[in-house]
Structures are given as C-alpha cells and as structure tokens.
N, C-alpha and C positions, 0 to 999 in steps of 0.2 A: 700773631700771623704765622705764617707757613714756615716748617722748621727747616732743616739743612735736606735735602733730596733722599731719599732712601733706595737703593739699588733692585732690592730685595725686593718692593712694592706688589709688581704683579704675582697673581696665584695666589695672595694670603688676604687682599681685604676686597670683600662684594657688598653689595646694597640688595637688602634683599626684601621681599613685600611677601606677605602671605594674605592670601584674601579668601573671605567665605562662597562657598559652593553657592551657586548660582546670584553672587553676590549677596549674599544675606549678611545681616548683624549678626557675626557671630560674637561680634565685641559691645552686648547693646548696653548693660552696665556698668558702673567704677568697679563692680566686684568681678565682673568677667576681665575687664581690661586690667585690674591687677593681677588678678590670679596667672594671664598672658605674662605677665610681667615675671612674675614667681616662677614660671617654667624655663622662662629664659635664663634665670638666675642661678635655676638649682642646678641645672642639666649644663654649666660651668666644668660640675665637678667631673662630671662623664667626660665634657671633651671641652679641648682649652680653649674656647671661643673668647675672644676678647669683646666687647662693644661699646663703640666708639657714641650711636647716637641711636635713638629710636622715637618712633610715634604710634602707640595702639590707637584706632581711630573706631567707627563704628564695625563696617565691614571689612577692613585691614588694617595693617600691622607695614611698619617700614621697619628697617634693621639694618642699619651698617657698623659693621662686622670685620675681626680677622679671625683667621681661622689658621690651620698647617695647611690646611690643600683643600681642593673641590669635594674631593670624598670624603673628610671630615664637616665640613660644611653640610652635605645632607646627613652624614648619622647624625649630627647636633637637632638639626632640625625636624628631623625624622623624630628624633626622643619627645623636642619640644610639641609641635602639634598633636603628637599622639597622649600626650598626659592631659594637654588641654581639651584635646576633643572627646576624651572622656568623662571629663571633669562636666564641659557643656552638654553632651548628649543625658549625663546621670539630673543634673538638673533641670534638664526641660524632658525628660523621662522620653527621650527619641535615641533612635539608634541609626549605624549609616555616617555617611562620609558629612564632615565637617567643614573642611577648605577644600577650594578650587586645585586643584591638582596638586603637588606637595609644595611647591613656593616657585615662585622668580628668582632671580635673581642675575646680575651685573658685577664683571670684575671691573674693581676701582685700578686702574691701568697709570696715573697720575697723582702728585699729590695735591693740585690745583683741583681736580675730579671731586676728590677726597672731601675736601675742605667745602665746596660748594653741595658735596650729597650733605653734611654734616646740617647746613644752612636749612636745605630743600629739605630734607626730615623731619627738622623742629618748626617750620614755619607752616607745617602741613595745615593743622589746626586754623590758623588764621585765614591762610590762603580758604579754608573751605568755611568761611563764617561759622565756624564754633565758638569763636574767643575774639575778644575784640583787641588783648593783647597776648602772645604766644607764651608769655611766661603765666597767664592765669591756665595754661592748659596741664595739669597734673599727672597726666601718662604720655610725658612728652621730657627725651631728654633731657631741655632746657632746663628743668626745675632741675633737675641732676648738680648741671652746672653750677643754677643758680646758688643751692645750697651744699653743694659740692660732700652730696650723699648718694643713695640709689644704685643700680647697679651699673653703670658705666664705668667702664677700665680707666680711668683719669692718666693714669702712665703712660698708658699706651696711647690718647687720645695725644696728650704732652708730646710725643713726639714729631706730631706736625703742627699744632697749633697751640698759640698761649692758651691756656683753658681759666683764665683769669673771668670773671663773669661780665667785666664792661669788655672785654675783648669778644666773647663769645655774639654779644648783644652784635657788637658795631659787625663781625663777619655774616650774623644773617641780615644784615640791613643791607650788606654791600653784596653779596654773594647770591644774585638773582636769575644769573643765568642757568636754566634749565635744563636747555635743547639739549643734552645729551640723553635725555632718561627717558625708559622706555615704556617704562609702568601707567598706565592707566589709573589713577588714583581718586578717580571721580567718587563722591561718598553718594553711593545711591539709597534708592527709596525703597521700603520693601515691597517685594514685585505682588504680591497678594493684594494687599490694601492700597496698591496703586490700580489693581486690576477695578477692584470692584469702585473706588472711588470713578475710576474713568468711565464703566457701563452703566453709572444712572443718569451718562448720558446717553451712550451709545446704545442700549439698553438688548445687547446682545444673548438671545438664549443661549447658552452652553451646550454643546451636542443638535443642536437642533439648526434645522435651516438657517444660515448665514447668511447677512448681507456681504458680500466681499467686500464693496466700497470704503462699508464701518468697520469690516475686521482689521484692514490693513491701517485708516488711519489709527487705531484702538493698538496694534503691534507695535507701529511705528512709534506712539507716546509712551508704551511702555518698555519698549527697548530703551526710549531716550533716556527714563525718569528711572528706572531699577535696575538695569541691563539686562535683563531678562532673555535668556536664552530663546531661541524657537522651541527646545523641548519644552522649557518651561511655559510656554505659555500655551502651548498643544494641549499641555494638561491642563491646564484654567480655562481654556474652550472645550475640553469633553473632547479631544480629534486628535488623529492621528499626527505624526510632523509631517509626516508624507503629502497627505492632507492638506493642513498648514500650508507647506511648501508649494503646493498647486494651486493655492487661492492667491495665495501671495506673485502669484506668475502670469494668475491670468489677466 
C-alpha cells in the first residue's frame, strides 16, 4: 500500500502515452514492442529517468515515469522515439514521421494519482480484450513485478508502494478509478483495411462522383473503428479535405 507522503512529488513523476501517427500500429509485433522497450532502457543512461510501470500496446505505449524536470522528460523521450522510429521506418523500408506528435503526457500531482496510474497502465491489456488475465500480457509492467526483473526502477516504485507481487495484484483489482486521465487509449483498427473492408459495401469510387449520404456514413465508421483523421481519409477518397470538409457540411 501507499508509502509515507512525499513533499517533493509534483515536477518529477508524469504518465506519459506516445501513440502512432494517424493512429497506426506502430507496436504491431513482440519484436517491435520489445525493441520499444530497449529504448526506454538504454536511453536511462543519457538521462535519469526512473520507471515506475508501463504498457507497449498495438498503436501506443503508456509510461509512468520520474524524471529531474519537464525538460528532461522530453530530451528522454525525444532520444526514445527517435531511435525507435528509426529502427520501424528501416524495417518496413518507409521514411517520415512515426508517432503522433512527440508524446502526452500528465503530472502525477498525488501519490493516491500515482498508485491508481500504476493500476490503469498494467490492466490496459485486459481492459482492451488482449489477455484474458493481465499477468499473461508480456510488455506490460506487471510481469516486471511478477518476476521482479525488466526495466522498472523497483526502488523507486518501493517508495510508494509495497512492490511485493500479491500486493501489486490486489492494488489493480482495487484501484479502478480512472476519471482523472486524459489519454484516449482506445486500440484502434488500421484505418486502410478498415477503409476498404467498409466500401464493399458502400462501394464508393475514390476521386470520382460521391455519394455524400455514403461518404459520411463510410467517415463516420471510420473515424469510430481507426481514428482516422479527415486528412486521412481525404487521401483514401482521391479529395481534397477542403473537399471532404464541404460534403461533410452539406
């Protein structure tokens, strides 16, 4: 349970998500999701990030974290995604931006906050039907815990919570409250193969005369199902967004 209060709290621990560029898998293997892991690890020795818990998931990544300050927090991160989005761009032979803008992130302000992000990060996996139980999910703090190896700071974790593995268990059972977070963490679909999957019904030409009625519900399920931006889907219609934007109005 939660250790003696810490003064010092705010400015040194956030919750942080990085997600791929127009929601994409950029985590779609065990080899891409460790190698994520490897970056967080190495790039320690550049800057003193401590981490408390984490989840690489398909298309994001959660991370809580301390750090010295907010500015060390991006050069960390800044090393991290730029070694990985090399590493993903060199084996799928593309080039060009990888994640969605440099990352999220939230100051842990509490250490009740703390303790329940720790919960919400390891139970990600379950909450999104990947695992039927959170400890079979492998790029997920938990196993850290459980076998009490991988790269989480266990010290640093120690000083707000017993890091004992039936403790760990019994705080995400109990620690469900959410409402504070802000991150969107819905595991979407990828938005191409949802495209085309949807227009053999809607059976929409690309650049060519549009039904508006079909475009929008066709937008609307693919916003829902990938997140799919308007730019993006501008481009899998052949049309401008401006375009886009005026069928969607009228």
């Amino acid at each position: 349970m939660p250790r003696i209060a810490r003064k010092d709290l705010d400015g040194k621990y956030y919750h942080v998500m990085v997600q791929g560029i127009g929601k994409e898998f950029v985590f779609p293997d065990d080899h891409c999701k460790g190698f994520y892991l490897t970056c967080l690890r190495e790039n320690k020795i550049h800057y003193p990030a401590k981490i408390l818990a984490f989840c690489v998931m398909g298309n994001h990544a959660h991370i809580l974290l301390s750090v010295v300050d907010a500015q060390e927090l991006a050069l960390y991160f800044k090393r991290v995604n730029a070694d990985y989005a090399r590493y993903y761009n060199r084996i799928n032979n593309r080039v060009g931006y990888v994640f969605r803008d440099r990352f999220k992130s939230e100051m842990i302000r509490s250490e009740r906050q703390l303790v329940y992000c720790m919960a919400y990060i390891q139970n990600n996996p379950l909450k999104a039907g990947m695992v039927k139980k959170a400890e079979d999910y492998p790029f997920s703090s938990y196993s850290n815990y459980l076998r009490r190896t991988g790269i989480v700071d266990f010290d640093e974790a120690a000083i707000f919570y017993d890091i004992a593995p039936e403790n760990i268990t019994a705080i995400m059972g109990e620690r469900t409250d959410t409402s504070w977070l802000e991150h969107d963490d819905k595991e979407y679909e990828d938005c191409e193969k949802v495209f085309l999957e949807l227009n053999k019904d809607y059976k929409i030409t690309p650049g060519r005369n549009m039904n508006v009625n079909q475009v929008r519900k066709l937008v609307e399920e693919l916003k829902d199902r990938s997140g799919a931006s308007i730019r993006d889907i501008a481009v899998l219609l052949g049309v401008s967004r401006e375009k886009l934007r005026n069928m969607l109005r009228e």
